[in-house]
C-alpha positions as a LaTeX table, in Angstrom:
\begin{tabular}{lrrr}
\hline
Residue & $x$ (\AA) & $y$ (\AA) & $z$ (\AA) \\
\hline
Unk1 & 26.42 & $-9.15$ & $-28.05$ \\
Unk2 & 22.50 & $-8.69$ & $-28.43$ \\
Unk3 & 21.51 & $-5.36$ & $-26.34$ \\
Unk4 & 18.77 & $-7.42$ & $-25.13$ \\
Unk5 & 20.71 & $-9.04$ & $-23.09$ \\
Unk6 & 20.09 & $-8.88$ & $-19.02$ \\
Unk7 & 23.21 & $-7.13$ & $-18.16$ \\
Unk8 & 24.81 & $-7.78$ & $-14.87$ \\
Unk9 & 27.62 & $-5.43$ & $-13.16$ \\
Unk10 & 30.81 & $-7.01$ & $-11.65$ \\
Unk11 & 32.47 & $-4.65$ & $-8.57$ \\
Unk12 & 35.92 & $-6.14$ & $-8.29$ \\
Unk13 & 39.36 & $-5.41$ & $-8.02$ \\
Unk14 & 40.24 & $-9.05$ & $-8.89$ \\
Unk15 & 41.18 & $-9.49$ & $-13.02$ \\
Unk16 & 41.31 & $-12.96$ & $-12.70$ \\
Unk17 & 38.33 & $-13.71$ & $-10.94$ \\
Unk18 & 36.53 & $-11.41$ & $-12.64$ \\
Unk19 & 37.07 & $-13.19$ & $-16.18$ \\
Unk20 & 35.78 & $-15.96$ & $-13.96$ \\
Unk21 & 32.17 & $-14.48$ & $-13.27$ \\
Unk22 & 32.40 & $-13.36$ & $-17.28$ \\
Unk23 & 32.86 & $-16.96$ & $-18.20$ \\
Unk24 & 29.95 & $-18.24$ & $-16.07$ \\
Unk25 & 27.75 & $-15.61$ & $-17.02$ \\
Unk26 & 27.92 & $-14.88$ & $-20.63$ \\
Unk27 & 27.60 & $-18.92$ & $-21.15$ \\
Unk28 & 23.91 & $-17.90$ & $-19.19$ \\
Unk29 & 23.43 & $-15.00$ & $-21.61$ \\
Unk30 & 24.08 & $-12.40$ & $-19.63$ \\
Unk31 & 26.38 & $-9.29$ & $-20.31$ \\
Unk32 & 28.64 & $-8.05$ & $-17.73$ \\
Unk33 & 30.63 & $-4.79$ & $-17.06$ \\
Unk34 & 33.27 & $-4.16$ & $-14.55$ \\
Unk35 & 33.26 & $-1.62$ & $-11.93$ \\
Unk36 & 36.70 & $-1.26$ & $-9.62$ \\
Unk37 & 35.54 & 1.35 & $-6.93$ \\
Unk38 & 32.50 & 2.62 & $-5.39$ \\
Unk39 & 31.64 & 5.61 & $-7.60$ \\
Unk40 & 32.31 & 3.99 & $-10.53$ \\
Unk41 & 30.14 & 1.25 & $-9.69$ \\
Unk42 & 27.30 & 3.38 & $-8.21$ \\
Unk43 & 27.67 & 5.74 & $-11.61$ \\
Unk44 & 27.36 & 2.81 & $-14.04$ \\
Unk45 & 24.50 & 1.07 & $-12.17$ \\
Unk46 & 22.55 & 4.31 & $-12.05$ \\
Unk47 & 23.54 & 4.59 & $-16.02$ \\
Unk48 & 23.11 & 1.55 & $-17.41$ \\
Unk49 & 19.78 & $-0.73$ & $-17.30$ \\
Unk50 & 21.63 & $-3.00$ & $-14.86$ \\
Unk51 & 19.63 & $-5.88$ & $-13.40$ \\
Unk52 & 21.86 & $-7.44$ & $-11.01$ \\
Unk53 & 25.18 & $-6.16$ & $-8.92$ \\
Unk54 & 27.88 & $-8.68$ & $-7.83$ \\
Unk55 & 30.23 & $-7.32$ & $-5.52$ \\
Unk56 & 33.65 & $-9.13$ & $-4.46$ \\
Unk57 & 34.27 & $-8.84$ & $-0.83$ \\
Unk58 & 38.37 & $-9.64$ & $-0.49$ \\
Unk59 & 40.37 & $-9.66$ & 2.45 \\
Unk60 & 42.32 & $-6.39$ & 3.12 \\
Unk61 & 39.57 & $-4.51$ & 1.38 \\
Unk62 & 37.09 & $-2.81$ & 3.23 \\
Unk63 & 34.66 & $-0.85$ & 0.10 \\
Unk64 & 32.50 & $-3.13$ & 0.02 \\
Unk65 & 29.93 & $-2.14$ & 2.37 \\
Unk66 & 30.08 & 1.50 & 1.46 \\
Unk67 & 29.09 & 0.76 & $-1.94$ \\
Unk68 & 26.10 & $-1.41$ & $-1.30$ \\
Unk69 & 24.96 & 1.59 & 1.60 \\
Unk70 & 25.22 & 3.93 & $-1.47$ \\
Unk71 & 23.66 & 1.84 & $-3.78$ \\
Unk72 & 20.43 & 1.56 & $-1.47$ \\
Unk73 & 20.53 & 4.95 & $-1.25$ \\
Unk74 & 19.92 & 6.08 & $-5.11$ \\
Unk75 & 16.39 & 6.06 & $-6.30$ \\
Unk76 & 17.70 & 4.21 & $-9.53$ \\
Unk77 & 20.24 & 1.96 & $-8.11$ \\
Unk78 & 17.75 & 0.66 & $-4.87$ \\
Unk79 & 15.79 & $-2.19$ & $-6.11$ \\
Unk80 & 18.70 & $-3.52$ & $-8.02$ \\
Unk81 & 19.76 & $-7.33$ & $-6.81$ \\
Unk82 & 23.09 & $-6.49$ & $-5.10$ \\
Unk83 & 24.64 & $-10.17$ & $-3.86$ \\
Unk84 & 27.95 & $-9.88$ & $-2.21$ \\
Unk85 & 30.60 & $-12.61$ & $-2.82$ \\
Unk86 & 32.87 & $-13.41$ & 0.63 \\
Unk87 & 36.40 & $-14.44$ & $-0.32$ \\
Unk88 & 38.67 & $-16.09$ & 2.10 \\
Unk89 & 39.47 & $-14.28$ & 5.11 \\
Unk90 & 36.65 & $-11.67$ & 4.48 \\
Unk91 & 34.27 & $-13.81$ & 6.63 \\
Unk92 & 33.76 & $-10.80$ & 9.00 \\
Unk93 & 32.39 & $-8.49$ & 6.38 \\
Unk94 & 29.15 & $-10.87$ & 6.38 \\
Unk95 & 27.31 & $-8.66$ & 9.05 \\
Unk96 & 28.76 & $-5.27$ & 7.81 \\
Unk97 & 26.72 & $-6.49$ & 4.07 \\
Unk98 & 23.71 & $-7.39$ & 5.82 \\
Unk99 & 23.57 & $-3.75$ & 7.51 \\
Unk100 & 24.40 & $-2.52$ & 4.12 \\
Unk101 & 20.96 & $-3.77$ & 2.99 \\
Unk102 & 22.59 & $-6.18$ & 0.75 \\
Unk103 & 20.18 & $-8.51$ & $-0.69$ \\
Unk104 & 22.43 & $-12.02$ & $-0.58$ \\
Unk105 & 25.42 & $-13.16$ & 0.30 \\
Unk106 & 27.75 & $-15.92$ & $-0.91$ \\
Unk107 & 30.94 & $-17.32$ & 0.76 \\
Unk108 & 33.80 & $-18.01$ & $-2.12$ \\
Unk109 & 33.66 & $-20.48$ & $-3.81$ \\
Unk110 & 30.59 & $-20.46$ & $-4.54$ \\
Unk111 & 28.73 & $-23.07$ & $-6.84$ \\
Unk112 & 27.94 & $-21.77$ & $-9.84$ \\
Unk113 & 24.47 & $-22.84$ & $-10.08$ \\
Unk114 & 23.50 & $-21.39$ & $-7.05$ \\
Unk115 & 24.83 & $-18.05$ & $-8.46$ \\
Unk116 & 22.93 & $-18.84$ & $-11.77$ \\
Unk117 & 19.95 & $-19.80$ & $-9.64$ \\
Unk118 & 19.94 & $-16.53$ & $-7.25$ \\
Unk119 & 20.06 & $-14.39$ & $-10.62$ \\
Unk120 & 17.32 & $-15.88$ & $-12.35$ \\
Unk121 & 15.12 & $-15.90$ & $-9.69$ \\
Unk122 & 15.84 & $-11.64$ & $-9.22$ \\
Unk123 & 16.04 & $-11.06$ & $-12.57$ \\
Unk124 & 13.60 & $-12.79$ & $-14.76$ \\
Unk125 & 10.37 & $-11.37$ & $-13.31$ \\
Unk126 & 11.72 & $-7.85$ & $-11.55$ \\
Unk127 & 9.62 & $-5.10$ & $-12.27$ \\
Unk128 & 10.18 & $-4.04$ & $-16.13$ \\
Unk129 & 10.61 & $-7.62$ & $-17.66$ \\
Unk130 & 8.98 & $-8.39$ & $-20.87$ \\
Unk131 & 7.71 & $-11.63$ & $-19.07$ \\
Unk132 & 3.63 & $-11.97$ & $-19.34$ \\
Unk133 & 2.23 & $-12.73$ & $-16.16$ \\
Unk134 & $-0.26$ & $-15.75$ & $-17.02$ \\
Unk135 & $-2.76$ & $-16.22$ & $-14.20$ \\
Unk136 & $-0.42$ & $-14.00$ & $-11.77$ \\
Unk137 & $-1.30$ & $-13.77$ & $-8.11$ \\
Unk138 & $-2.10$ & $-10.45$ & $-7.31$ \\
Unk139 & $-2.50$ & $-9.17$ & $-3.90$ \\
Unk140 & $-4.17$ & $-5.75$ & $-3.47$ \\
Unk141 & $-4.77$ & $-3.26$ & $-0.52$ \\
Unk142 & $-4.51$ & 0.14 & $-0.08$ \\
Unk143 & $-3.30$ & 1.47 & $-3.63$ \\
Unk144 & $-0.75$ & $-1.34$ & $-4.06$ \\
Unk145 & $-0.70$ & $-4.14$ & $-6.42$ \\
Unk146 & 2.01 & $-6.57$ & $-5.98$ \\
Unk147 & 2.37 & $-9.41$ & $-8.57$ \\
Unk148 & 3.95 & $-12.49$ & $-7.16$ \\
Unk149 & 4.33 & $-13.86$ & $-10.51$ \\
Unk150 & 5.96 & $-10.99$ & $-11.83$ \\
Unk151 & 7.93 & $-10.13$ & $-8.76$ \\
Unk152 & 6.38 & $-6.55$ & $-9.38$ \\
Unk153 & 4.76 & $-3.60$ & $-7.21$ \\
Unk154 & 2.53 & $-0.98$ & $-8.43$ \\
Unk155 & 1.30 & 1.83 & $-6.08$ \\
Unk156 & $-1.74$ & 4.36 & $-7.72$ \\
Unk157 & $-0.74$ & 2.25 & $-10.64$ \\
Unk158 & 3.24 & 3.73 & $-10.21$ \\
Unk159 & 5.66 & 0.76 & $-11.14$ \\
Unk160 & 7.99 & 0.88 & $-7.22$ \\
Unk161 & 11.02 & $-1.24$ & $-7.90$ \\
Unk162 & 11.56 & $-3.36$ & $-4.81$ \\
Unk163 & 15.01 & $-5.61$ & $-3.67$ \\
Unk164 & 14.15 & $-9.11$ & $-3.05$ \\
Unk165 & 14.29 & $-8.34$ & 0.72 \\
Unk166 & 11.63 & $-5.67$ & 0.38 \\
Unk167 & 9.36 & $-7.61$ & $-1.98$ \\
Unk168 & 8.84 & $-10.68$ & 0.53 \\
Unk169 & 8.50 & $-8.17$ & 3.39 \\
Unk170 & 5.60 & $-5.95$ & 1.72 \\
Unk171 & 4.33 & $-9.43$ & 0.16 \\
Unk172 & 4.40 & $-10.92$ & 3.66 \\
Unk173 & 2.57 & $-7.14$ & 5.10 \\
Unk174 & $-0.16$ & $-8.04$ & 1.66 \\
Unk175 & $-0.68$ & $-11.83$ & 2.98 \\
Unk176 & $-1.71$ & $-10.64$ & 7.08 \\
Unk177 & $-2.36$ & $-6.73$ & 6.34 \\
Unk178 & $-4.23$ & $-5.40$ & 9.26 \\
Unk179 & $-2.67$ & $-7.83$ & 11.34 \\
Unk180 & 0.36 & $-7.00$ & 13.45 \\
Unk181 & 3.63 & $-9.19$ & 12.40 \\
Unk182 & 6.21 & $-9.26$ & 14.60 \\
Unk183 & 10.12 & $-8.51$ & 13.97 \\
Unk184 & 10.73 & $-12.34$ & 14.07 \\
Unk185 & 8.15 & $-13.23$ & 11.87 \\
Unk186 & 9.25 & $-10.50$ & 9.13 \\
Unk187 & 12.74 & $-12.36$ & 9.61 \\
Unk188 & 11.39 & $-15.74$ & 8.56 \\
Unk189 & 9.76 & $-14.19$ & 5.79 \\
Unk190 & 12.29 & $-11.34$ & 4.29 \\
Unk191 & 15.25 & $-14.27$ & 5.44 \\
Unk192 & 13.95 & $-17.71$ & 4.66 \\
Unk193 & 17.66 & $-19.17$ & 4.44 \\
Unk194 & 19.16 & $-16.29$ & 6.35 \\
Unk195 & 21.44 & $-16.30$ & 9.90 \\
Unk196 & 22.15 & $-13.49$ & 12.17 \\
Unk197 & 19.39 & $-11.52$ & 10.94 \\
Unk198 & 18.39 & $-8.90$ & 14.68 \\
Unk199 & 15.54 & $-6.43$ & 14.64 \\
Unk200 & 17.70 & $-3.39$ & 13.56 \\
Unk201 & 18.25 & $-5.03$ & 10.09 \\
Unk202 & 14.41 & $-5.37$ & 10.28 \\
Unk203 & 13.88 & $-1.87$ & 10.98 \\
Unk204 & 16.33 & $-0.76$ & 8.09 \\
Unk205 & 14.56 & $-2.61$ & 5.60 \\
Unk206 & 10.84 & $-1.65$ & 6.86 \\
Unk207 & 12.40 & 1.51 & 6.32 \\
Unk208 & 13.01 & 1.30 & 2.41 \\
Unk209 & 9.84 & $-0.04$ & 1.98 \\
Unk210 & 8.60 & 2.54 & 2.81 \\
Unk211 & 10.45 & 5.16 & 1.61 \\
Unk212 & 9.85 & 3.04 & $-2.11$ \\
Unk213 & 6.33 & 3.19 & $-1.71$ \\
Unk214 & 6.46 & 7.32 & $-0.90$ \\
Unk215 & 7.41 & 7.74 & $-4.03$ \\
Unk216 & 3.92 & 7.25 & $-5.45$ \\
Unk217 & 3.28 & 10.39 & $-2.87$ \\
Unk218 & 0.75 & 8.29 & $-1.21$ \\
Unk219 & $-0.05$ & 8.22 & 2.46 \\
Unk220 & 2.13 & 6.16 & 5.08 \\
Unk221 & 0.53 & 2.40 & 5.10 \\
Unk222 & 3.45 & 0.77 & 7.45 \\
Unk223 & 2.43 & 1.26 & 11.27 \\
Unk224 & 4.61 & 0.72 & 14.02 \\
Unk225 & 3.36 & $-1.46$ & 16.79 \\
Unk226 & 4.90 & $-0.81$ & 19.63 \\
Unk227 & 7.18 & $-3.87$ & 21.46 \\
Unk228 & 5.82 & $-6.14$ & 18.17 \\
Unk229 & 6.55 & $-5.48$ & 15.27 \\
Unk230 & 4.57 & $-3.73$ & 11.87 \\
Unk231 & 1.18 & $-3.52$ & 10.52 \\
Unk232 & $-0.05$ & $-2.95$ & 7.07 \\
Unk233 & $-2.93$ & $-0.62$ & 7.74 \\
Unk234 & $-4.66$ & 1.30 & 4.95 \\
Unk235 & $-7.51$ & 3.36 & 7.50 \\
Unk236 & $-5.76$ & 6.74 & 6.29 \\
Unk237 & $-6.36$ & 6.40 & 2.61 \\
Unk238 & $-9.15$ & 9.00 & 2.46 \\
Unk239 & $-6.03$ & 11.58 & 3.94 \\
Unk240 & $-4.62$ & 13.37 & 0.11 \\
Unk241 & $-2.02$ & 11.59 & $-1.43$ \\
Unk242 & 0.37 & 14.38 & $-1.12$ \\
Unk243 & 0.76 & 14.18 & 2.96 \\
Unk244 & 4.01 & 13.77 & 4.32 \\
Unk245 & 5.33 & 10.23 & 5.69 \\
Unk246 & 6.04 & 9.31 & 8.50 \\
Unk247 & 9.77 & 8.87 & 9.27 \\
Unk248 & 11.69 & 5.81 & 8.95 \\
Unk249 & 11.77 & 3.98 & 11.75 \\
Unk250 & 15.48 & 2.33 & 10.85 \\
Unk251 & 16.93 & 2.34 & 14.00 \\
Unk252 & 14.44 & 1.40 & 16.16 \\
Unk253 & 10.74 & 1.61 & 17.18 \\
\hline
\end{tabular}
């Protein structure tokens, strides 16, 4: 197969349905590899220049969710698309993904196209694609860059590698920054097709964003507002680049 090749990682413990998601994939070009636990799969995500993770959620097996946690937890596995795929009878692990931080979810059986369709919008213009960004909308404030072409976000010119959830949050912050958005508009805009979505999964993922966007060591840009929501505010720029965040705020506030 050409190296080239986006390569997409398959957690299952399923043969046969695996061979399934190889089948529909490699006819897309992609290449896939197989992880069957949740330390192989976090290892060969964090090894391997995967760009999207597919994880099978079956009845009677309850791993799921802890990988996806872990995954959101590495530095080099966090922006990575993670989808989950519900089988039969695993209905109830829906809300345990979302706390997860997982970035979609599919009931089985899903239509292949959507799949397709979910992967090439994640994957074709996540930060590090060879795609050009011809007349690319780019929003700009306080040290950031974010390309909505490209899907990509720069902070002090340091590529951050954002989930999908993330990217239309901060995007959404970009579009009213300065302006407090509330919890239920940050749902509408991080979960345009989304259910179930409650203020603590908000919190969670304001609280990746900004732990992504430390990692340029620049100053805290997310602000809290009280019994609303969040704020992009960029007022403390002139503090030094190197000044501690702020906490997350992923369980309340």
């Amino acid at each position: 197969m050409n190296s080239t090749q986006p390569q997409v990682l398959v957690g299952s413990t399923d043969a046969d349905y695996y061979l399934l998601l190889v089948h529909i994939l490699e006819s897309e070009g992609y290449r896939v590899i197989l992880g069957s636990g949740v330390e192989e799969i976090v290892h060969l995500a964090g090894e391997n220049d995967v760009k999207a993770i597919l994880l099978d959620c079956r009845s009677g097996e309850d791993w799921t969710p802890l990988a996806c946690v872990k995954l959101k937890q590495q530095p080099r596995t966090f922006g990575i698309a993670t989808v989950g795929l519900i089988g039969p009878g695993a209905e109830g692990r829906f809300i345990d993904l979302l706390k997860a931080g997982i970035d979609e979810n599919f009931v089985r059986p899903v239509a292949p196209s959507k799949l397709l369709g979910f992967l090439r919008d994640n994957i074709l213009y996540r930060p590090g694609s060879d795609a050009m960004a011809i007349n690319g909308h780019i929003l700009a404030y306080a040290g950031i860059e974010l390309n909505t072409n490209r899907h990509s976000v720069k902070r002090f010119g340091i590529d951050i590698h954002l989930g999908p959830i993330e990217f239309r949050l901060l995007q959404f912050l970009m579009e009213n920054r300065e302006l407090a958005c509330s919890r239920a508009q940050l749902i509408e805009a991080g979960w345009p097709e989304r259910r179930f979505v409650d203020a603590k999964t908000v919190n969670v993922h304001i609280g990746r964003l900004r732990r992504a966007l430390s990692m340029a060591n620049g100053p805290d840009v997310i602000r809290t507002v009280r019994s609303s929501g969040y704020m992009l505010d960029g007022s403390n720029q002139e503090q030094s680049h190197h000044e501690p965040n702020r906490p997350d705020e992923e369980t309340g506030g």
